[in-house]
C-alpha positions as CSV (number, residue, x, y, z in Angstrom):
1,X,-35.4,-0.3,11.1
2,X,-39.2,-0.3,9.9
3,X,-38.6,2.5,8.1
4,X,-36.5,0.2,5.9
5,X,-38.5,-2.3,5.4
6,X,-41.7,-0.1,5.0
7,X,-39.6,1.4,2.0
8,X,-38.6,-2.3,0.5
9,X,-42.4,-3.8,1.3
10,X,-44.1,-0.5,-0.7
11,X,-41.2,-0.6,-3.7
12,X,-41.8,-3.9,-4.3
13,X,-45.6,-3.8,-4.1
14,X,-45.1,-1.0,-6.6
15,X,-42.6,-2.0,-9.3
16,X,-44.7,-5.3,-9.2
17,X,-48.0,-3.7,-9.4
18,X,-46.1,-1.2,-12.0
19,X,-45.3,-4.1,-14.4
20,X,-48.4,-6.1,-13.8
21,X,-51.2,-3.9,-15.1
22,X,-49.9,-2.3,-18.6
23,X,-51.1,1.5,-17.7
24,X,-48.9,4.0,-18.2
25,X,-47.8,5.5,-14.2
26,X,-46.3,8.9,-13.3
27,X,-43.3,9.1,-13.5
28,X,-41.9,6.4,-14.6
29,X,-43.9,6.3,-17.8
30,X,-41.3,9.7,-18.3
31,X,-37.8,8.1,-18.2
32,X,-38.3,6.0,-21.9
33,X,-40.5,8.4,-23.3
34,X,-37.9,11.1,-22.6
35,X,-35.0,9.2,-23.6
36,X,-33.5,9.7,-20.2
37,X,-31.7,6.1,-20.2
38,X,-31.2,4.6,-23.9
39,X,-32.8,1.2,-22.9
40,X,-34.7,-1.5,-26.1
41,X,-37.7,-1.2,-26.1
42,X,-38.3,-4.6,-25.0
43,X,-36.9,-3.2,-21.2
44,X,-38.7,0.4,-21.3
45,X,-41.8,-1.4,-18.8
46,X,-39.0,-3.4,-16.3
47,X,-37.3,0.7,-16.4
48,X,-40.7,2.1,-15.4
49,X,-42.2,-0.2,-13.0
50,X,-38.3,-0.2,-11.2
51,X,-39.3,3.8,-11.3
52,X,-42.5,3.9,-9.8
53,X,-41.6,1.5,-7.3
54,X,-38.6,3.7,-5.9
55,X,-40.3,7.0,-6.2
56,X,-44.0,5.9,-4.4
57,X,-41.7,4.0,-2.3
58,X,-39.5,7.0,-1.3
59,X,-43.1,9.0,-0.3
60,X,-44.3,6.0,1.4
61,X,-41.4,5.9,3.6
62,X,-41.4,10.0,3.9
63,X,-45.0,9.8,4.9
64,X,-44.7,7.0,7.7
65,X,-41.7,8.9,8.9
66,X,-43.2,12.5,9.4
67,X,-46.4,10.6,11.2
68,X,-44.1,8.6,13.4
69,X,-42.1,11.4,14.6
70,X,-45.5,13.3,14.7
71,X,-46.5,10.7,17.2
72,X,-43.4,10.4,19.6
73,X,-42.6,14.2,19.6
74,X,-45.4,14.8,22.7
75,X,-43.8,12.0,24.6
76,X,-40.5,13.3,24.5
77,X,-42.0,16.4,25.5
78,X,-43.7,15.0,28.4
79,X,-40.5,13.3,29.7
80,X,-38.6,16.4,29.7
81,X,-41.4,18.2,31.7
82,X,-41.7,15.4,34.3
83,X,-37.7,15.4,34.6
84,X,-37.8,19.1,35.6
């Protein structure tokens, strides 16, 4: 469940961070300049920002859940040691 809304929070932060400063991010400054979706021109920024947000969102959400699991793998350890 906090992995969910870690994901949401940081996508938002970063679509609205995306579309707030007008500086070209990887990789959503990719999808109109390759022609990837056939959007006006007028939409190409709204595109990018809704690009960045899910992919820096997605790694977020990756990194918070390696560390996490990181951190409750040498409890679970030490429960099945004491149970022996």
């Amino acid at each position: 469940m906090r992995g969910g809304a870690i994901f949401l929070a940081f996508s938002m932060l970063f679509a609205v961070a995306s579309y707030a400063v007008p500086v070209p991010l990887f990789p959503g400054s990719l999808v109109p300049a390759l022609g990837v979706v056939n959007v006006p021109a007028g939409y190409a920024p709204l595109i990018s920002a809704v690009v960045n947000g899910l992919v820096y969102g997605l790694v977020v959400w990756l990194v918070f859940v390696l560390v996490s699991r990181r951190f409750e793998e040498p409890r679970v350890n030490d429960i099945k040691q004491k149970g022996q």
